[in-house]
C-alpha positions in Angstrom: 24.1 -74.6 -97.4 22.9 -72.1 -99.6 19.2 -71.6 -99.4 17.0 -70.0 -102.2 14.8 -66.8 -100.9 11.1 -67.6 -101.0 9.0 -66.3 -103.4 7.7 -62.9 -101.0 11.3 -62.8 -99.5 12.2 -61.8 -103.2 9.7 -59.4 -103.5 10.3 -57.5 -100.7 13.7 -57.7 -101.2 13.8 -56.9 -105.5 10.4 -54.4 -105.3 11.4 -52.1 -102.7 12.1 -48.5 -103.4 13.8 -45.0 -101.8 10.7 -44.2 -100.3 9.4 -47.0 -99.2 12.0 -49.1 -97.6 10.4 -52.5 -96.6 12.4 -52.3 -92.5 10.6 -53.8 -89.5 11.4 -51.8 -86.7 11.4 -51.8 -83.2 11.4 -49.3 -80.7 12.5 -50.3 -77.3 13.1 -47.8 -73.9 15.2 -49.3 -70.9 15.7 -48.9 -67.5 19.6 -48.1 -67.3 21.1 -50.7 -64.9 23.0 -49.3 -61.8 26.4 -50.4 -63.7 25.0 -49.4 -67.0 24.5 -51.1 -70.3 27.8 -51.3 -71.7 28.3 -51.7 -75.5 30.0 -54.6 -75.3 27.7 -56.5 -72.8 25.0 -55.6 -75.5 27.4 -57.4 -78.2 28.1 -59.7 -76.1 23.8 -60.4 -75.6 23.4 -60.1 -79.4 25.7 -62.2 -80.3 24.5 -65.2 -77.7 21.0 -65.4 -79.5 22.2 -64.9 -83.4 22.3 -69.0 -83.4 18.7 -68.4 -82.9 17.7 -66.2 -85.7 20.6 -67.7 -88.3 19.9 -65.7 -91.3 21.4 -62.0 -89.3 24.8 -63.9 -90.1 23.5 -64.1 -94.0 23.4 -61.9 -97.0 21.3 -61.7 -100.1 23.1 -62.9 -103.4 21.8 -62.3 -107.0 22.0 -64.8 -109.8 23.5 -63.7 -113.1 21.2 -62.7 -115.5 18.1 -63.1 -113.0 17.9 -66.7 -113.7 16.2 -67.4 -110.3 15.7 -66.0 -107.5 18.5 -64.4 -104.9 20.1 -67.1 -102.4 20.9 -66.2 -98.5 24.8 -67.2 -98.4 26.7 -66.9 -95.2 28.5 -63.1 -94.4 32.3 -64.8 -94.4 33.2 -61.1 -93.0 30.5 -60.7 -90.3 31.2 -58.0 -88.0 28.5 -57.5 -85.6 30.4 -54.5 -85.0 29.1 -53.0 -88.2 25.7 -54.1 -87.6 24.7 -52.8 -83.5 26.1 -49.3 -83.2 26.0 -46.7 -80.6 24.9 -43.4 -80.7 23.9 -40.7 -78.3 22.3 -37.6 -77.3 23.1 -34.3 -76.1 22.1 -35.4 -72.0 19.5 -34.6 -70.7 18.0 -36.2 -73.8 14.5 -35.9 -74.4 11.8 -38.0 -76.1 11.0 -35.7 -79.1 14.8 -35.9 -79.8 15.0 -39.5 -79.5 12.0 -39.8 -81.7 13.4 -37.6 -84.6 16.8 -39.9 -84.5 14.4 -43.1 -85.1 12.9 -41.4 -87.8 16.5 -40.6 -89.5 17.7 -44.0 -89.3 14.4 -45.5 -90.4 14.5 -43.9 -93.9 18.0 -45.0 -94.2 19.0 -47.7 -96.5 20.8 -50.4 -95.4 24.1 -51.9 -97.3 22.6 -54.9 -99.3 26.1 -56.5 -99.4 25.6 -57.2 -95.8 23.3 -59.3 -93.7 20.0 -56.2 -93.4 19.7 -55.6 -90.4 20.8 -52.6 -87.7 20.9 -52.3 -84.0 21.8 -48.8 -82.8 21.8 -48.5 -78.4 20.9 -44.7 -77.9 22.4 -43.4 -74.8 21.6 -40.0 -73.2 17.9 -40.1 -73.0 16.7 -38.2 -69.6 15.8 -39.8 -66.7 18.1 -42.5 -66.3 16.8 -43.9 -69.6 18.3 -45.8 -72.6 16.8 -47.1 -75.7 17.2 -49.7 -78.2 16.3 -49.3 -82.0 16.3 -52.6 -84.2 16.0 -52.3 -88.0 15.7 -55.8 -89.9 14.8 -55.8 -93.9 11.3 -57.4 -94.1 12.7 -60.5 -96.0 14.7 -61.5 -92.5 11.4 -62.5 -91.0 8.7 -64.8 -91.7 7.6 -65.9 -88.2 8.2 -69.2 -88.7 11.4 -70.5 -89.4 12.9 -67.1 -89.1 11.6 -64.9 -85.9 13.0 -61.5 -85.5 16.3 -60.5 -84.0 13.8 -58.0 -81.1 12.2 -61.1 -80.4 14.9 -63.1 -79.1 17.1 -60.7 -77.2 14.1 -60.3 -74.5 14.6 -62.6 -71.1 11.6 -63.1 -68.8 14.6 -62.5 -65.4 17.9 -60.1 -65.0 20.1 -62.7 -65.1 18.6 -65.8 -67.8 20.7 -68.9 -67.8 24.1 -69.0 -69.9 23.5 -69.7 -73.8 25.3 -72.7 -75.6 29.0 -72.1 -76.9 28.4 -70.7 -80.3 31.0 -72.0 -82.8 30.2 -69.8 -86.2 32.2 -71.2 -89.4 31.1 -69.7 -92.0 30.6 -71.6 -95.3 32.3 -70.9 -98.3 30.8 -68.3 -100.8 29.5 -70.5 -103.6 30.6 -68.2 -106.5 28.8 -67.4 -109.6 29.4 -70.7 -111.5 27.4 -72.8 -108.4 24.8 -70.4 -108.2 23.8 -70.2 -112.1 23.9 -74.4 -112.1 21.4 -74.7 -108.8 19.3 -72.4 -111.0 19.2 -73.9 -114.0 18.5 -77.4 -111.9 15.6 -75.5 -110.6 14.2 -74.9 -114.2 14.5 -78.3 -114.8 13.2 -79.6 -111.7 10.6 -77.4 -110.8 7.4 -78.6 -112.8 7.8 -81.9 -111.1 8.6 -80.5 -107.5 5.6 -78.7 -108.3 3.6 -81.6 -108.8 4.9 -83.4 -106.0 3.9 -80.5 -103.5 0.2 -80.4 -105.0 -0.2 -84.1 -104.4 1.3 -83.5 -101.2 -1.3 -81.2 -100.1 -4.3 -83.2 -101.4 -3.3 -86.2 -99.3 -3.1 -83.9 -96.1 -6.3 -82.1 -97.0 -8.2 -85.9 -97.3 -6.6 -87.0 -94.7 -7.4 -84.0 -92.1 -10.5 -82.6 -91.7 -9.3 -80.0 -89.4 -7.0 -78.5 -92.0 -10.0 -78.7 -94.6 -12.2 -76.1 -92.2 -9.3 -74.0 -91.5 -7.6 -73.3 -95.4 -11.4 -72.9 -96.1 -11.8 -70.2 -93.6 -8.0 -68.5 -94.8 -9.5 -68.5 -98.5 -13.3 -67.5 -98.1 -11.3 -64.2 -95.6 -9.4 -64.2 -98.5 -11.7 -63.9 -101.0 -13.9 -61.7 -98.8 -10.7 -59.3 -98.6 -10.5 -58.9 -102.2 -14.2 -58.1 -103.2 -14.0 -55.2 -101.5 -12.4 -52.8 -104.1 -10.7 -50.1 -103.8 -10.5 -47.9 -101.0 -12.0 -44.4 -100.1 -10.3 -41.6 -101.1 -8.2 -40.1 -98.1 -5.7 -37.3 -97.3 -3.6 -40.0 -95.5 -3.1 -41.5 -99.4 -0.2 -39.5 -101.4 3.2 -40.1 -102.8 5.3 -40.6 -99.9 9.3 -38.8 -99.9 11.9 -40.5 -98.5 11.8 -38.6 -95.2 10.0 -39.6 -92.1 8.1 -38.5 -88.6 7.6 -40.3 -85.7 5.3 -40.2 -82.7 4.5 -42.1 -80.1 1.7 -42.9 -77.7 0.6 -45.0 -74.5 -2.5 -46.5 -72.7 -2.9 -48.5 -70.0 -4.2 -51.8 -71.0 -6.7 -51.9 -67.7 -8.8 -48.7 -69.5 -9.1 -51.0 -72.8 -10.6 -54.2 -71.0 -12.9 -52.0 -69.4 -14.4 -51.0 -72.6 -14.2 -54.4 -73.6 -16.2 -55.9 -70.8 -18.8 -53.3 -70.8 -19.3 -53.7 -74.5 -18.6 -57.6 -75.0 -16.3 -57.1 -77.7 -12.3 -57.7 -78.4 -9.6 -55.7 -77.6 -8.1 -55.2 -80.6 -11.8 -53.8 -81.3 -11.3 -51.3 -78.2 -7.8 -50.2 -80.5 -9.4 -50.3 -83.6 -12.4 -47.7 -82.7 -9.7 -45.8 -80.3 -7.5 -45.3 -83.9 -10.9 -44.4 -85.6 -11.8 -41.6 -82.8 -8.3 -40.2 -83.2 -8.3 -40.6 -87.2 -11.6 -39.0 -87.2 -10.3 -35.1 -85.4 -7.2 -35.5 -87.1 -9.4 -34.7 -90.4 -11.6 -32.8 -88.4 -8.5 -30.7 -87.2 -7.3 -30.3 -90.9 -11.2 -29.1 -91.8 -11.8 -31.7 -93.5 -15.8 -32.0 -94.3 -16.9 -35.7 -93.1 -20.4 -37.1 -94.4 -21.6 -39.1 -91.7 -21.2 -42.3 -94.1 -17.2 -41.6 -94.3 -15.1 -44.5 -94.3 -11.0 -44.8 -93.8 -10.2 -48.6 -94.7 -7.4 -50.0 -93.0 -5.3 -53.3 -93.4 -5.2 -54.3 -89.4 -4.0 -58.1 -89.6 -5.5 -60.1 -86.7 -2.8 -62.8 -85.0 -4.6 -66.1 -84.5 -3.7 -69.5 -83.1 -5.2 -72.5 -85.7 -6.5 -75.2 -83.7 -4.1 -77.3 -85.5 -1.2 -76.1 -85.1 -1.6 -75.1 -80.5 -0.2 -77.4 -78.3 -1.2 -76.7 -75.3 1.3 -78.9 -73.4 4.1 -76.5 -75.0 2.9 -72.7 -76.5 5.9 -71.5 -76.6 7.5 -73.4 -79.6 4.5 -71.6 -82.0 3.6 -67.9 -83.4 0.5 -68.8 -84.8 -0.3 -67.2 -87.9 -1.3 -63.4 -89.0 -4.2 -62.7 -91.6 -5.8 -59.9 -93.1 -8.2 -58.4 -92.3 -9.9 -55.5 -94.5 -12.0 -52.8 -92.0 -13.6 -50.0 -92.4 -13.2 -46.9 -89.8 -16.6 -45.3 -89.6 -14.5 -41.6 -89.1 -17.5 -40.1 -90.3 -19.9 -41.7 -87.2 -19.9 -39.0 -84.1 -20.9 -41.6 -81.4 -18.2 -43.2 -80.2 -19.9 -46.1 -79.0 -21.7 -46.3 -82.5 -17.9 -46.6 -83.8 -17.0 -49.4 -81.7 -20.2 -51.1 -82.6 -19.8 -51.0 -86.1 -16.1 -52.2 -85.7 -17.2 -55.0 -83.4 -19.4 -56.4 -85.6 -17.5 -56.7 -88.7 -14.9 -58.6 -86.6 -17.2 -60.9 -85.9 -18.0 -62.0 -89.2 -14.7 -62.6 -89.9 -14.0 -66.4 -90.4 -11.4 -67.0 -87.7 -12.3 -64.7 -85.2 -13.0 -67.3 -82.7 -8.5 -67.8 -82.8 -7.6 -64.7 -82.0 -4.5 -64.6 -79.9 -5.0 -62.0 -76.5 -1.9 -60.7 -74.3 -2.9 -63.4 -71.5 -2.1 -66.2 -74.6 1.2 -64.2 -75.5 2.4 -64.8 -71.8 3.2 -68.6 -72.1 5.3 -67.5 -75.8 8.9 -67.9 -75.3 11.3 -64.6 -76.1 8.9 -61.2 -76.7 6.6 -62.5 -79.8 5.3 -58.9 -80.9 8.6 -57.6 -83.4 7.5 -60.6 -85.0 4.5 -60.7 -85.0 4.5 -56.8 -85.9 6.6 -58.0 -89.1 4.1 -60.8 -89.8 1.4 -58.5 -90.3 3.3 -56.3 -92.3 4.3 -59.3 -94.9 0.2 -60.1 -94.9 -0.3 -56.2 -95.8 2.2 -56.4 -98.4 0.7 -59.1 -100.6 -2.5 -57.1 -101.2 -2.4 -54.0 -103.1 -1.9 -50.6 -101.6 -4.8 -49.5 -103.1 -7.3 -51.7 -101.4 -6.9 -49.6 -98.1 -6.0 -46.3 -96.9 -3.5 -47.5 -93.8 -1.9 -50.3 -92.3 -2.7 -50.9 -88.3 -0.6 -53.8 -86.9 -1.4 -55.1 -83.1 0.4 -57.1 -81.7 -0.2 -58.5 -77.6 3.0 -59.2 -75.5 3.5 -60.6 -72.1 2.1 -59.0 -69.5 5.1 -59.4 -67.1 8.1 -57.4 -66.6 10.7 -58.6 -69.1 14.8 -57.7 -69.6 17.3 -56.7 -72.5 20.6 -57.7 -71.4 19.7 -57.1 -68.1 17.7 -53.6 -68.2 14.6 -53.2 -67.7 12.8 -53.4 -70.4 10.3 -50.0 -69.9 8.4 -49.5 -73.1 8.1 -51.2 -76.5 7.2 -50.0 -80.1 7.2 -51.2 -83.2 8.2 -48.7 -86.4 5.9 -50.2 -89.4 7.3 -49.2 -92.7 5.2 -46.8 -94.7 3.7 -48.8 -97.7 3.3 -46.6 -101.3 1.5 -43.9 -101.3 0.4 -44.1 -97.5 1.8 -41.6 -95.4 0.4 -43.3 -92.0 1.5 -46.2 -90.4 0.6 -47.8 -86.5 1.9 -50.3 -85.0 0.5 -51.5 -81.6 2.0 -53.4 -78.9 0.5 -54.8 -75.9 3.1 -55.4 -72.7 3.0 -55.1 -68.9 -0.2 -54.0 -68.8 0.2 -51.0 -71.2 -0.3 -50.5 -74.9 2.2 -49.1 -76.8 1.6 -47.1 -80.1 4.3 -46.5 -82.6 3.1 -44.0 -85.2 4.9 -43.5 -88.1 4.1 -40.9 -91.0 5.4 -39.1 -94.2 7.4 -36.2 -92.9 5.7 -33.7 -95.6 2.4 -35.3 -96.3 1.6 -35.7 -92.0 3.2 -32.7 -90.9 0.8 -32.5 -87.9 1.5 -35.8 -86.8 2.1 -34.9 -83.5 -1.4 -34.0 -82.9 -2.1 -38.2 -82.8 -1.0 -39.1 -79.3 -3.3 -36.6 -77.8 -6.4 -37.7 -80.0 -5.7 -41.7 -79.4 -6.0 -40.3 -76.0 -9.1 -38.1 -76.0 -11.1 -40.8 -78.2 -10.6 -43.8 -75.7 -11.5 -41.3 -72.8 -15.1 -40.5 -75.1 -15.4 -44.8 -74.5 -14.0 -44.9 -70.9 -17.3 -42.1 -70.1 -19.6 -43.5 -72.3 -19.2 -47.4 -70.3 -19.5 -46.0 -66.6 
């Protein structure tokens, strides 16, 4: 069946450029197995869970002339060979090596005549490690009827029962003359489908209260999200090349719920003034002059469960749902506890902070929910202008128990958030086995000195850890 992208599936896929290619990656460090991780038991894994995550067997199609939007059609000449790859280093491997090789093969483009997506398993990395990058076009994953290809490919044991036989027939590509006909039909057709699915959603919204509250909350957060303007001026804001850096850092998630109890706040408000600590000496380390009053806005979408749509009897079926959420970073505020206040607070008054999803919730999710819920956020950040904040921070809690790839271990876990234009910083924030996981990419020209981040994230939730005993 050949299925029309939506509307934002089309823009990411039509509006993306050199420098800013719209990839969700995802950053994974194993355990290698006493008989190893073969390449072909990986394929073998992969291949098990595509039925799950259908449209990594589909490409992209145009429509002559632009007459509607692209169609996903079925690859006839899938290869997963083409698509998970191996690749090595020079052994011992170290992590600053390993991190440079993600950075290359983010900025790559993928081949748009093939289903876009890339899974490369890196051998050679010192002690007795292997890792796992995953690179999926932004337009593969919406979180709800298509989950990301990381996210599935994650068992809770070593061994996880067998999968169904997959039988994969392809359909036949539709060619031109289909494709311009289905679009023209959806000219004809669409005022009235359009009229159909706004009556439809007045009868649900009379007939549900609960849905009433909760679209009121998404468009007051909404509208609150756009009065805010544009955002500060910031070194972090300039044109971005095509090159990239990336760093990465860790915490151990028992030092972030201690600030959180002794402060009564969130933890994603424990990250948020961590980021701002570490934001605020980067500038300081570049001599940058900060006013007490100065502000760094960032996008940092907040994963919540709506009341209407948990089931408590089965929580793994949903995702929930990302929104935005518009912050400002007091980088300019010296008292780290003053940070964490300021940050706490305008959480608060956020509409649906009451939903927020923790990493104790994300335990009863089926697969590993943070690639996509990483990629969720990203699509939120992406329908607001760059221009409204400085950086996007995506956080996204994962099970706190120990979890397998094709039967490694599954160590570590980072997401790769795709620059956006003219932002040279992107974090993305994972939550798992009682660690969080920073993934930290930046412009390779305009953050130089991005290396200097993992030791700042570090210093600024020690300031919190002293200042709560």
């Amino acid at each position: 069946m050949v299925t029309r992208l939506s509307a934002s599936d089309a823009s990411f896929y039509r509006l993306e450029n050199t420098a800013t290619p719209m990839y969700v990656g995802s950053l994974a460090i194993l355990r290698r197995p006493r008989t190893g991780l073969s390449y072909e038991t990986l394929l073998a894994t992969v291949e098990q869970r595509l039925p799950q995550v259908p449209r990594y067997r589909k490409k992209v199609r145009e429509v002559m002339l632009g007459l509607g939007r692209p169609v996903w059609i079925d690859d006839g000449d899938f290869d997963i060979t083409y698509h998970v790859r191996r690749s090595a280093l020079p052994s011992p491997g170290s992590d600053e090596q390993l991190h440079d090789m993600i950075a290359q093969l983010a900025a790559r483009p993928l081949d748009k005549s093939r289903p876009l997506w890339e899974m490369y398993l890196v051998e050679g990395l010192a002690k007795n490690r292997i890792a796992l990058y995953t690179k999926s076009h932004q337009a593969l994953i919406d979180g709800m009827t298509a989950l990301a290809l990381s996210h599935v490919i994650v068992d809770r044991t070593r061994r996880p029962p067998p999968a169904p036989e997959d039988i994969w027939i392809p359909e036949r590509d539709p060619g031109t003359t289909r494709l311009l006909v289905g679009a023209v039909s959806d000219w004809i057709s669409g005022p009235r489908a359009q009229l159909q699915a706004a009556g439809s959603a007045v009868a649900g919204l009379v007939t549900n209260s609960g849905q009433v509250v909760n679209a009121g909350r998404r468009l007051v957060g909404r509208a609150r999200t756009w009065a805010r303007g544009s955002a500060p001026n910031s070194p972090l804001n300039a044109q971005v090349s095509r090159n990239r850096r990336l760093a990465v850092a860790r915490g151990r998630l028992e030092d972030y719920r201690a600030v959180r109890a002794r402060y009564d706040c969130d933890i994603n408000d424990v990250v948020l003034a961590v980021v701002t600590g570490a934001l605020r000496g980067w500038l300081l380390a570049r001599g940058e002059a900060l006013a007490p009053t100065a502000l760094i806005r960032a996008m940092a979408p907040m994963p919540v469960y709506p009341e209407s749509r948990f089931d408590a009897r089965n929580p793994g079926r949903a995702i929930g749902q990302v929104i935005p959420f518009l912050v400002d970073l007091p980088v300019g505020e010296g008292n780290a506890v003053v940070r964490l206040s300021q940050i706490a607070h305008a959480t608060e008054s956020h509409p649906v902070a009451g939903s927020l999803v923790d990493a104790r919730t994300m335990l009863t999710l089926s697969g590993f929910a943070p690639p996509t819920l990483h990629a969720m956020g990203i699509r939120v950040a992406t329908g607001f202008s760059a221009r409204m904040f400085n950086l996007l921070i995506t956080n996204a809690p994962g099970g706190q128990a120990q979890m397998y790839i094709a039967g490694a271990k599954l160590l570590e876990a980072y997401a790769v958030p795709p620059l956006l234009h003219n932002q040279a910083l992107a974090i993305g924030v994972t939550s798992y086995n009682g660690m969080l996981y920073f993934g930290i990419n930046a412009d390779h020209d305009a953050m130089s000195d991005v290396d200097l981040l993992p030791s700042l994230l570090s210093e600024s939730l020690d300031e919190l850890l002293e200042a709560a005993q």
